[in-house]
C-alpha positions in Angstrom: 224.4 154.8 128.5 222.9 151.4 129.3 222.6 149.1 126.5 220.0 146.1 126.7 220.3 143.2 124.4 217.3 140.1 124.3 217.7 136.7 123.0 215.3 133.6 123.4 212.0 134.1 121.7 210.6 131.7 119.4 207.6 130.1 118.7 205.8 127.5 121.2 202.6 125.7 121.7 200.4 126.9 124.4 201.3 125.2 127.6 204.7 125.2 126.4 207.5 127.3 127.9 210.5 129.5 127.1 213.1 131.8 129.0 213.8 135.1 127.8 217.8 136.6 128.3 218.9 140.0 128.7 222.4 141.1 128.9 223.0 144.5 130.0 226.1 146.5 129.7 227.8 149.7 129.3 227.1 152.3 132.3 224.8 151.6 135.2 223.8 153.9 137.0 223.1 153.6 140.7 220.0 152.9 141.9 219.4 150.8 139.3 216.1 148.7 138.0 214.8 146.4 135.7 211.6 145.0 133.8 210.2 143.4 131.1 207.8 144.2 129.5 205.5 143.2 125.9 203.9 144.8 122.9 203.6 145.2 119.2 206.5 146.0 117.6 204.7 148.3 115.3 202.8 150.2 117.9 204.4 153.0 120.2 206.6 152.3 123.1 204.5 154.2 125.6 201.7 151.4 124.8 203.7 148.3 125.9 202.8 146.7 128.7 205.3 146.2 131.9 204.8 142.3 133.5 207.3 142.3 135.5 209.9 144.3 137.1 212.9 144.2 139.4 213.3 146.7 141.7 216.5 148.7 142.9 216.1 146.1 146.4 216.0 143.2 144.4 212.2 142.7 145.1 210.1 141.5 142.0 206.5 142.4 141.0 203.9 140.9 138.6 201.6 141.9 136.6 198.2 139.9 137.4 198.3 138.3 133.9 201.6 136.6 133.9 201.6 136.1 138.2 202.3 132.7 138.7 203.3 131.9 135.2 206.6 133.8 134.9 209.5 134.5 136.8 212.1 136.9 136.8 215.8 136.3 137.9 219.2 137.4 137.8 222.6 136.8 137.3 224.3 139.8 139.0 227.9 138.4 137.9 227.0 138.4 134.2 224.7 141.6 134.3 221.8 139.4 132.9 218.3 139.7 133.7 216.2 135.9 132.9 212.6 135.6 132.0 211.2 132.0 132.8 207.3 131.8 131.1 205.4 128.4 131.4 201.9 127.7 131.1 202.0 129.8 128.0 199.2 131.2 126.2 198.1 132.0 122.3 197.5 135.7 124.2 201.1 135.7 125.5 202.1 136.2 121.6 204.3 139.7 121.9 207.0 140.8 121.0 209.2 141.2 124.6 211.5 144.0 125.5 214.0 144.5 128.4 213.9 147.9 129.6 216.1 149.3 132.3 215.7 152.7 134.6 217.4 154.9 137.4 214.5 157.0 138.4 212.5 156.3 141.8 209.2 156.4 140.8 210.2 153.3 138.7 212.9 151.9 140.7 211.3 152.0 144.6 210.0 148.7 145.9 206.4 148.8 145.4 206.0 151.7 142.6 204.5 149.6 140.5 205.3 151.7 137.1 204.1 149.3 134.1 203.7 151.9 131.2 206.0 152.0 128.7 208.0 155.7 129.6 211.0 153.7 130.5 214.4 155.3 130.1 216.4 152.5 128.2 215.2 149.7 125.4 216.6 146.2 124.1 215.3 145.6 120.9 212.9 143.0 121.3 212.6 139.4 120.8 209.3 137.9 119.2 207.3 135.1 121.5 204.8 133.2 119.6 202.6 130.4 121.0 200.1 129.0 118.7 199.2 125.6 117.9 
């Protein structure tokens, strides 16, 4: 069992920026990937919306509406998984989620698998940008 824990949200004017943190521990499986991803905490999982994930390789992909705005690193040492966001906007307001998989079709360089199916969760951490 992976567990995934978020910390870093908060509430920012547009233009502004924040990083996101996710520690991840308990077992991990091998191969192993990671994304983040954003939504309404109210509405179903399967309708969050993946910006960017980490593949198995170490490779990163963006979705088009965060590309150039955030980046995704890691700290391999400390199992933690960073999400840098600048330029923020009022339509980046989300709540953000961590999510973590061992499956191919989400972990292969390339797969591109932004819908919300993911195999384990954080809990979230609310971004708010608003002037």
């Amino acid at each position: 069992q992976v567990h995934l824990a978020e910390s870093g949200g908060g509430s920012v004017q547009p233009g502004g920026s924040l990083r996101l943190s996710c520690a991840a521990s308990g077992y991990t499986p091998s191969p192993y990937c990671m994304g983040w991803f954003r939504g309404s905490n109210r509405a179903p999982r399967k309708e969050r919306e993946g910006i960017g994930i980490m593949y198995s390789d170490g490779t990163i992909e963006y979705a088009d509406s965060v590309k150039g705005r955030f980046t995704i690193s890691q700290d391999n040492a400390k199992n933690m998984l960073f999400l840098q966001m600048d330029s923020l906007k009022p339509e980046d307001t989300a709540t953000y989620y961590c999510a973590a998989d061992f499956r191919a079709s989400r972990c292969d360089a390339g797969s591109w698998y932004p819908e919300g199916d993911w195999t384990y969760w954080g809990q979230g951490t609310q971004v708010t940008v608003s002037s």
